[in-house]
N, C-alpha and C positions, 0 to 999 in steps of 0.2 A: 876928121872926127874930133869933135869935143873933147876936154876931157870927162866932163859931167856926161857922156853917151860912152866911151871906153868903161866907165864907173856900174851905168845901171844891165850892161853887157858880162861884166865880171860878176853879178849877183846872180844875173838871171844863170847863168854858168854852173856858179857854186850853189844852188838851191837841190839839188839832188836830196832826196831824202839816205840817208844812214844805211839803214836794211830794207831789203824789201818787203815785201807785203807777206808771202810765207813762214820769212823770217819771224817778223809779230808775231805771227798767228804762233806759232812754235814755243817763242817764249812765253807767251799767254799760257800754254798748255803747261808747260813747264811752270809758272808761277799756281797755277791753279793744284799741279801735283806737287806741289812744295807744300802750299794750305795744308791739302788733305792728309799730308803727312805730322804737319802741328796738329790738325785736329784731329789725327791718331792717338795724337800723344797726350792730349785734353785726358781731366778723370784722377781720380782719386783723393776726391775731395768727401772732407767729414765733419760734420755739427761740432763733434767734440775733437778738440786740441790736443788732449790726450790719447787718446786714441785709435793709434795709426797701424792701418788692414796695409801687411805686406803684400800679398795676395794680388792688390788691386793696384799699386803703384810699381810695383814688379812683374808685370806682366810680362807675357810675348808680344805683345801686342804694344806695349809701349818700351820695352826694349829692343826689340827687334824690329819689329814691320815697321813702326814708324819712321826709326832713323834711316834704314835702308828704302821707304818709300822719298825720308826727302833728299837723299843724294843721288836718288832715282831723278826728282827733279830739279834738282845743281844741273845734274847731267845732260836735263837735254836742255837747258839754260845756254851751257855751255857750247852745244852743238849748235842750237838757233844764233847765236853771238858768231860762230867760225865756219857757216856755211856758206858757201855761194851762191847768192842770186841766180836761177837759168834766167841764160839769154831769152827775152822775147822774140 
């Protein structure tokens, strides 16, 4: 053998994709419940500068639900990154 055919045999080799295909899809979910978690946390905005509703920037909803929805999706971030592909 060549070395130029030993060469195009080590690529075709190393060409494996990263994760596999469930994996994606997983982190996908998880980047999409990261969003949902910032756009939890969107709001409390006001015309006047002076002005400022505690009410509305102190919420449950944006102290609470939001941050725990996005390390809801850290989380499974983290899972789709450390799971194993099933054998086909």
């Amino acid at each position: 053998m060549s070395k130029e055919t030993k060469q195009i045999e080590k690529t075709v080799i190393d060409s494996n994709p990263v994760f596999a295909k469930d994996n994606y899809k997983i982190m996908i979910a998880g980047l999409v419940i990261t969003v949902i978690g910032f756009l939890l946390m969107m709001g409390g905005y006001t015309d006047d500068p002076n002005h400022f509703k505690p009410e509305e920037v102190y919420s449950f909803r944006r102290i609470t639900v939001a941050p725990t929805v996005i390390v809801l999706g850290l989380l499974v971030e983290i899972y789709a990154i450390m799971r194993k592909p099933k054998k086909a």
